[in-house]
C-alpha positions as CSV (number, residue, x, y, z in Angstrom):
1,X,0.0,0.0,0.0
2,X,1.2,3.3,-0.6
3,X,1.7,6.5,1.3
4,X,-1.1,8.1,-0.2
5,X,-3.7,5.4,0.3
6,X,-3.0,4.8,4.0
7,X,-5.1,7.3,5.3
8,X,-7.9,6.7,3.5
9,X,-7.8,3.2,5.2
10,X,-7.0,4.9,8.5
11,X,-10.4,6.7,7.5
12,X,-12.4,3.5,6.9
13,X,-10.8,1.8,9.9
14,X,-12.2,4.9,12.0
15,X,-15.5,4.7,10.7
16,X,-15.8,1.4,11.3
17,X,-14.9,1.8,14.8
18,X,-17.6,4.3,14.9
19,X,-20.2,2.1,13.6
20,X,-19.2,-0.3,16.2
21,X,-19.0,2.0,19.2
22,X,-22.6,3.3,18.2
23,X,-23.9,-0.2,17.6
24,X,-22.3,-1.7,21.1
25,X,-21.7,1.4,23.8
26,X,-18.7,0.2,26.1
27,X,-20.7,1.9,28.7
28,X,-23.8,-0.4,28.8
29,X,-22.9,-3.6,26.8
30,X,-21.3,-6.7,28.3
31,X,-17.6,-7.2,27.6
32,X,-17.6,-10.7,26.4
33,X,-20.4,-9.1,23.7
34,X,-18.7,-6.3,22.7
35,X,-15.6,-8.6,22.1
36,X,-17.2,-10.6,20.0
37,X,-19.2,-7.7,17.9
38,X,-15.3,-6.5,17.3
39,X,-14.2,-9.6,16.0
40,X,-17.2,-10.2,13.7
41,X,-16.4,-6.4,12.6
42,X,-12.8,-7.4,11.5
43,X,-11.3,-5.4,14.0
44,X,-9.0,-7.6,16.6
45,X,-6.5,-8.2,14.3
46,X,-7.1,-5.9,10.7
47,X,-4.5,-8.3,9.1
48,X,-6.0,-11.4,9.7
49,X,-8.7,-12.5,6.7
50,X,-12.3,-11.2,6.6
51,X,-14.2,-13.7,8.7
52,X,-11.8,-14.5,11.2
53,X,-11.5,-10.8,13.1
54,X,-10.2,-8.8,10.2
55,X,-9.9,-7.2,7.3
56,X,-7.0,-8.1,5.2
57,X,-5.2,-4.8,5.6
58,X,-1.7,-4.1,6.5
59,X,-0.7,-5.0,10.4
60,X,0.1,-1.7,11.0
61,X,-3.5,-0.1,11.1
62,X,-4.2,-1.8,13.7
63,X,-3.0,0.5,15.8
64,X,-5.8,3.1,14.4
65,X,-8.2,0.6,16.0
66,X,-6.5,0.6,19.3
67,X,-6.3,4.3,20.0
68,X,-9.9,5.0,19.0
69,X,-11.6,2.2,21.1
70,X,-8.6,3.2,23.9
71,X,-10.4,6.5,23.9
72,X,-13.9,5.4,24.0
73,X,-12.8,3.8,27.6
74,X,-13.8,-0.1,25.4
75,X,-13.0,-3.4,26.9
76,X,-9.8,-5.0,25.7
77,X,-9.2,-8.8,26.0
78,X,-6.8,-9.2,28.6
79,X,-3.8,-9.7,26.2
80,X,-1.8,-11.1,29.1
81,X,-4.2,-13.7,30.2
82,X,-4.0,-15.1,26.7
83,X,-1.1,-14.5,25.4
84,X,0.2,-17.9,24.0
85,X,-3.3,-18.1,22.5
86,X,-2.7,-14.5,20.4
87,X,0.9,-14.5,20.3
88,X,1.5,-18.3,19.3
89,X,-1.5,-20.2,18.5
90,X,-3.4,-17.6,16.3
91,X,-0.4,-17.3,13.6
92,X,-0.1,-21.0,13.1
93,X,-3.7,-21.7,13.0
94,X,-3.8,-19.0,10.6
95,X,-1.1,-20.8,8.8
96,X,-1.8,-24.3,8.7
97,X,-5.0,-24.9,9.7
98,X,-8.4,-25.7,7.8
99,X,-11.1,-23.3,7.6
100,X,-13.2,-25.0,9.9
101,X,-10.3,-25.0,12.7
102,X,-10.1,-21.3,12.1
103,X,-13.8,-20.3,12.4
104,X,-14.1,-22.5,15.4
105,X,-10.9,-21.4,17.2
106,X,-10.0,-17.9,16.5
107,X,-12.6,-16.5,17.7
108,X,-13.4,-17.6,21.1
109,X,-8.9,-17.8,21.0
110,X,-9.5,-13.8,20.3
111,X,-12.2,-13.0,23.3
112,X,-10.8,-14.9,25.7
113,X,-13.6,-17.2,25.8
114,X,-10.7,-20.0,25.6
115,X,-7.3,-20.5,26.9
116,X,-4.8,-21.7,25.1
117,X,-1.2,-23.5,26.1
118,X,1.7,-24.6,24.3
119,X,2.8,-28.5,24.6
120,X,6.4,-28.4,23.2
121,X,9.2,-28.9,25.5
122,X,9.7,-32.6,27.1
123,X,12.0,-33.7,30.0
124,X,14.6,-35.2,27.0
125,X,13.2,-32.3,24.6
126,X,14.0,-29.1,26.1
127,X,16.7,-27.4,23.6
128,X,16.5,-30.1,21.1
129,X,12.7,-29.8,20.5
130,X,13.0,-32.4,17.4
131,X,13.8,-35.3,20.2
132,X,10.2,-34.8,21.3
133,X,9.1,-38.1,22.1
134,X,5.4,-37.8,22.8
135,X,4.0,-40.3,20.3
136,X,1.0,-40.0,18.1
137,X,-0.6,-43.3,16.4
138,X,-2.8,-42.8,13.9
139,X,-6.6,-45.0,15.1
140,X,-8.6,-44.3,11.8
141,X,-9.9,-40.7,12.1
142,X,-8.3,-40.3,15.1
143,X,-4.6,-40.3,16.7
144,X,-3.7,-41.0,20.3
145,X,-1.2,-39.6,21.6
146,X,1.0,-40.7,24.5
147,X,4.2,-38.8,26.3
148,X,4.7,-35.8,29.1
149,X,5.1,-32.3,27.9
150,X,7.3,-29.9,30.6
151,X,7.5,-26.2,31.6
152,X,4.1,-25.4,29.9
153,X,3.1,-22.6,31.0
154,X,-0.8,-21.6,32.1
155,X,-1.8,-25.5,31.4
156,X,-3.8,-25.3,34.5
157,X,-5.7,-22.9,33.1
158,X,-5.9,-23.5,29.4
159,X,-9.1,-25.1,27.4
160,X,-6.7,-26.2,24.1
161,X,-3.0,-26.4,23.6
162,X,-1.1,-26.1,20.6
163,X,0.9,-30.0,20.3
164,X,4.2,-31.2,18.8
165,X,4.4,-35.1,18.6
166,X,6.4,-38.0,17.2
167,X,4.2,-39.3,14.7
168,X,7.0,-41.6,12.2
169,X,10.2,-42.6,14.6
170,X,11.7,-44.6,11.4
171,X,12.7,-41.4,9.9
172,X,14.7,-38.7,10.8
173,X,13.6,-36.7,13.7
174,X,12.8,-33.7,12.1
175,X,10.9,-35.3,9.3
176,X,8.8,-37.5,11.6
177,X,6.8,-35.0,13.9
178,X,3.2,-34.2,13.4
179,X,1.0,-31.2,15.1
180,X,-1.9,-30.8,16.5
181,X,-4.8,-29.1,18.5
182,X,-5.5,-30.7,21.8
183,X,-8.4,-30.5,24.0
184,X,-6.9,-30.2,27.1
185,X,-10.1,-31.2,29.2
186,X,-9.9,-34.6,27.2
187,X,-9.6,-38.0,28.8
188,X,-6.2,-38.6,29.7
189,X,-4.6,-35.2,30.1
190,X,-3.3,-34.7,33.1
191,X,-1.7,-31.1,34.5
192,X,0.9,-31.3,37.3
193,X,2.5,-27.7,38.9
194,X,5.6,-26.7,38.7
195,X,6.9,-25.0,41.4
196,X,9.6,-22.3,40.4
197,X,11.9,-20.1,42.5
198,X,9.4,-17.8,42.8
199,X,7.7,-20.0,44.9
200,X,5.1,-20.0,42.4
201,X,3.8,-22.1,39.7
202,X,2.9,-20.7,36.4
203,X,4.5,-23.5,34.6
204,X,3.0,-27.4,34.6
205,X,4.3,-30.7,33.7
206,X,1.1,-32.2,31.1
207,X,1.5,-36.3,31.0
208,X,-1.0,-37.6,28.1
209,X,-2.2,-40.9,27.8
210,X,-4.0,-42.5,24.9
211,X,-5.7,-39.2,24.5
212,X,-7.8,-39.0,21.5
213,X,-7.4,-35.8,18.8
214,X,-9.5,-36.3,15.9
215,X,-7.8,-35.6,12.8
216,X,-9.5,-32.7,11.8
217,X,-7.9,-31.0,14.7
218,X,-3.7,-31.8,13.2
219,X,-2.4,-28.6,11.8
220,X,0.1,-29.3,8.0
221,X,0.6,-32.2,6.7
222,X,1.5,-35.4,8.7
223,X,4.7,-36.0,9.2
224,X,4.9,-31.6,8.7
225,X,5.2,-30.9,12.4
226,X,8.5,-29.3,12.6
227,X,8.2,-27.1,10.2
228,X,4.5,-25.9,11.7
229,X,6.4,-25.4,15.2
230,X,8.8,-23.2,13.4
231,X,5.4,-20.4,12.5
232,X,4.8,-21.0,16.5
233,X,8.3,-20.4,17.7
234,X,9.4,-17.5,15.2
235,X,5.7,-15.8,16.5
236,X,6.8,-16.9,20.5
237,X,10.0,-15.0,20.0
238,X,8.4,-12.3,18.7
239,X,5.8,-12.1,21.2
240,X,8.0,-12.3,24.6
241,X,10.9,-9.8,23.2
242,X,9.1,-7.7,20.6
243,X,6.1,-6.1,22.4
244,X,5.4,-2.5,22.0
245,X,6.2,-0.7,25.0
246,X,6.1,3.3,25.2
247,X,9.5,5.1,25.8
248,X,10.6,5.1,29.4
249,X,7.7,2.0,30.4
250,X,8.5,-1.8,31.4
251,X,11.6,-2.9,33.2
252,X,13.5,0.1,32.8
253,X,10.8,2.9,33.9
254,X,10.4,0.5,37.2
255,X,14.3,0.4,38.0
256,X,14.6,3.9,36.9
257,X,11.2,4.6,39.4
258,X,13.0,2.5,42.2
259,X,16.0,5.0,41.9
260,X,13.8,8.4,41.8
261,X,12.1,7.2,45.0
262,X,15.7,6.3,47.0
263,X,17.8,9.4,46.7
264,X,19.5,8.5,49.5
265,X,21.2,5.0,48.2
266,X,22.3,6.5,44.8
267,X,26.1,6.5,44.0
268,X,27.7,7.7,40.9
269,X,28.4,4.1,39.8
270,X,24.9,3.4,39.9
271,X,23.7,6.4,38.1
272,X,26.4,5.5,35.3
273,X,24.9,1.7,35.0
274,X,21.4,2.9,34.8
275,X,22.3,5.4,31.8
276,X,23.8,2.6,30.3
277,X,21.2,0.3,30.7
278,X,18.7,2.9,30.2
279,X,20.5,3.4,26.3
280,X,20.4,-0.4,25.6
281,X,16.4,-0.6,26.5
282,X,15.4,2.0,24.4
283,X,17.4,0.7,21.7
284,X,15.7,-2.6,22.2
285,X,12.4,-0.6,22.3
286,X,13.0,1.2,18.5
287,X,14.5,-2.2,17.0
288,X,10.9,-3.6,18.3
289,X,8.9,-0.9,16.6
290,X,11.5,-2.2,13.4
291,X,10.9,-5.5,14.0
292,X,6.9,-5.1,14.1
293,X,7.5,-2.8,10.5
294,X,9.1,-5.7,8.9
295,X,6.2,-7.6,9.8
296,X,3.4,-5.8,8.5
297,X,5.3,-7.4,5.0
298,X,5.3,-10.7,6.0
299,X,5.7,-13.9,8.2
300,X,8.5,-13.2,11.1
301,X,11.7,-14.4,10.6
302,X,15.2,-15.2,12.7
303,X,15.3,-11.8,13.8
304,X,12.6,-12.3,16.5
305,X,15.6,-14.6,17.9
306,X,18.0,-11.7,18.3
307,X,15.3,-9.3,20.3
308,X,14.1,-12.3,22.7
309,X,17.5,-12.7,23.4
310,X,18.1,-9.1,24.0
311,X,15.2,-8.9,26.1
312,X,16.1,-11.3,28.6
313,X,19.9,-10.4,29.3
314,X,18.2,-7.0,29.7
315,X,16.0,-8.2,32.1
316,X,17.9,-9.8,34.6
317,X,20.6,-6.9,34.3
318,X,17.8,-4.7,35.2
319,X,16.1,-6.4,38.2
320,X,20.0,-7.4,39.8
321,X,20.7,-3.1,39.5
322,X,17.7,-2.8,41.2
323,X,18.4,-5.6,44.1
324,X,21.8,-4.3,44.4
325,X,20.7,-0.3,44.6
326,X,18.4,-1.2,47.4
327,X,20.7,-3.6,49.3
328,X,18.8,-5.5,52.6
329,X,15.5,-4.2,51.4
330,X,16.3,-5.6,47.9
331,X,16.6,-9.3,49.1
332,X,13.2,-9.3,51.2
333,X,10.6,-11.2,49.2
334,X,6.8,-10.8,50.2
335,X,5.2,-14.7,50.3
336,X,6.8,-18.5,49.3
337,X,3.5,-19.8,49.3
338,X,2.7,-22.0,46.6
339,X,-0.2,-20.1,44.2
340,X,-0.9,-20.9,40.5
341,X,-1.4,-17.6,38.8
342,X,-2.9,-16.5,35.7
343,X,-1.1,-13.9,34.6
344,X,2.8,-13.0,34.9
345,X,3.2,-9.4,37.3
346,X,6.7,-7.8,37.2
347,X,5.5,-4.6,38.5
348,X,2.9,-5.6,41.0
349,X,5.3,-6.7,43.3
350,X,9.0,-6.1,44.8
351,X,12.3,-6.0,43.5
352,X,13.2,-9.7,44.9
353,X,10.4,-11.0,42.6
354,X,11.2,-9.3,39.8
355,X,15.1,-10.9,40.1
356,X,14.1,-14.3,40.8
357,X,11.7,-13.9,37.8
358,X,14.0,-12.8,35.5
359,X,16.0,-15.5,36.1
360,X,13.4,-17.5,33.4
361,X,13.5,-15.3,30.5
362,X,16.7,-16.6,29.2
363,X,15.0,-20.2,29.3
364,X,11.5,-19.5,28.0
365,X,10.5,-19.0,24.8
366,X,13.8,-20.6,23.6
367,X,17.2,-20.6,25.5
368,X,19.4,-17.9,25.2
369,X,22.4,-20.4,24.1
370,X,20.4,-21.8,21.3
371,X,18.8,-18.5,19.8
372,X,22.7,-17.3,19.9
373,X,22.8,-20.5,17.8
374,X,19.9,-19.5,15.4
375,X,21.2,-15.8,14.5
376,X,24.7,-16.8,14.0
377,X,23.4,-19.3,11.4
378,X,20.4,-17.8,10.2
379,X,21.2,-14.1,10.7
380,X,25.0,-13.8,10.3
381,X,25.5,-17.0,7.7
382,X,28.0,-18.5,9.7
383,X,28.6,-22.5,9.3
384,X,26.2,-24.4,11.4
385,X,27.2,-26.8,14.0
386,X,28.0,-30.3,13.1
387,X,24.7,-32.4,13.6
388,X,25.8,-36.5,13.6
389,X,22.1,-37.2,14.1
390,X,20.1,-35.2,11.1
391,X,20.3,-38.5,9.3
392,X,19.8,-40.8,11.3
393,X,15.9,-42.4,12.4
394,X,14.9,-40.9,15.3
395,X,14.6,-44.3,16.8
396,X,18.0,-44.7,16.4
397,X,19.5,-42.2,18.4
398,X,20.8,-42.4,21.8
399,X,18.7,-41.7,24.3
């Protein structure tokens, strides 16, 4: 689209938001309903198709949307609550799935009506996602599937999970994986908590046995899974280490807030690492709004690798400044009691949470030592690593 035809979309877009606004007042109309009027308008996400909450215009208007139902004081979904569902589940069902999985998952995925999970990692396939071993027989139009699934995060809450599985071990292990989605309130799935150092347990251990997926519900092409889970991981990346933040806001405005309030405990060191730091987040920040540019033109790509990894290192260098500028008060921590949250809260709480959280960003979403992995090959061209097992069965390798 060119320059010139942008605002007449910004126009439409505007009008539209009008129409709904008059149609469904924020001020007297349910949330859940005005969600869903949204949707069925095109307007949660103006990229995605007509039909399943958008328009089929550039990803970048969306942001027209946001501000004028921002300023009419409208209900928003709860982004948080759902991420993995928006961030991870959306863009491969988009991808790979049939037109009746998307009209029957986007748009409750989109409301909130459902809560989606993500069943990749396994005790023996943690970096090297392609060992999965959860394995998927095929039972006529059905599969049942049989392994555990580890560090799944919000599986005690979720409705559906996105699921990699071992559907063909006489092959190579990235050629025999299959995907699917999973009804996570089927027969046989069974969520265990994870207790972190937080005390708390976002993330689960999922053991499945003999569960049944019909297959109408596999996303690709059997035997396709790998390259399926690489739409959900490029789009995880994305999601954890490319969100748009304003100027001065997430990690860095609370560390930066923490030393307003405390002039007593600053040092000239300190002020020196938080202007460095302070440099290095708002760089992050403008190669985000970059990042989200590049993909208003297409699917994302490798460099979602380089800003998740960013973000993390940034992360935990923030919250240990923080710990350290305080010093007793930074190591109190409020409550070890167990709890099973729904949502992840960096700023609701103290500086010893916000360390000990940290501490799992370089291990979600992908570990920092393989995504250095992935933009030295991917990004930079260099050689990749020698791989002994990319030929070999998967029931072959040493396990």
């Amino acid at each position: 689209m060119t320059q010139t035809q942008q605002p007449v979309h910004a126009e439409e877009l505007r009008r539209l938001v009008g129409e709904l606004l008059a149609a469904h007042d924020p001020a007297g109309t349910e949330p859940l309903e005005f969600l869903r009027a949204r949707f069925d308008a095109g307007l949660a996400w103006v990229h995605f198709p007509v039909g399943l909450g958008g328009l089929g215009i550039p990803r970048e208007l969306q942001s027209v949307v946001d501000k004028e139902l921002a300023a009419a004081n409208a209900p928003d979904n709860d982004p948080r609550r759902i991420g993995i569902g928006l961030g991870m589940a959306a863009p491969t069902i988009l991808a790979f799935g049939s037109d009746e999985v998307k009209h029957r998952f986007l748009r409750p995925l989109w409301t909130g009506e459902e809560v989606w999970c993500q069943l990749f990692s396994e005790p023996g396939a943690g970096s090297d996602l392609a060992s999965a071993a959860t394995r998927a027989v095929r039972d006529g139009d059905d599969w049942l599937v049989t392994g555990q699934k580890v560090w799944t995060s919000s599986a005690h809450l979720a409705e559906w999970a996105i699921l990699l599985t071992r559907s063909d071990p006489d092959v190579p292990k990235h050629l025999g994986m299959t995907y699917f989605v999973v009804d996570m309130t089927a027969p046989g799935v069974e969520v265990r908590p994870l207790r972190q150092i937080t005390g708390e347990a976002e993330f689960n251990e999922v053991f499945l046995t003999d569960v049944r997926i019909p297959d109408a519900h596999r996303l690709g092409a059997v035997g396709e899974g790998w390259r399926v889970a690489q739409t959900t991981l490029m789009n995880e990346r994305v999601a954890i280490g490319g969100r748009p933040v304003p100027r001065g806001a997430g990690m860095i405005g609370s560390v930066a807030g923490t030393w307003r309030d405390h002039p007593e405990l600053r040092t000239a060191a300190g002020h020196d690492r938080l202007l460095e730091l302070w440099v290095q987040a708002e760089a992050l920040r403008l190669a985000g709004i970059r990042l989200r540019q590049q993909l208003a033109a297409g699917a994302p790509g490798p460099d979602g690798s380089a800003m998740k990894l960013t973000f993390a290192r940034l992360q935990q260098q923030l919250t240990s400044l923080e710990v350290t500028f305080l010093g007793e008060a930074g190591l109190r921590y409020d409550d070890w009691t167990l709890r099973r949250p729904e949502t992840i809260d960096f700023f609701g709480r103290e500086a010893g949470y916000r360390y000990l959280r940290a501490k799992g960003n370089s291990i979600e979403g992908g570990t920092s030592e393989i995504l250095r992995n992935i933009i030295s090959e991917r990004v930079l061209g260099l050689p990749s690593e020698p791989r002994v097992d990319k030929d070999v069965p998967w029931k072959d390798l040493p396990r």
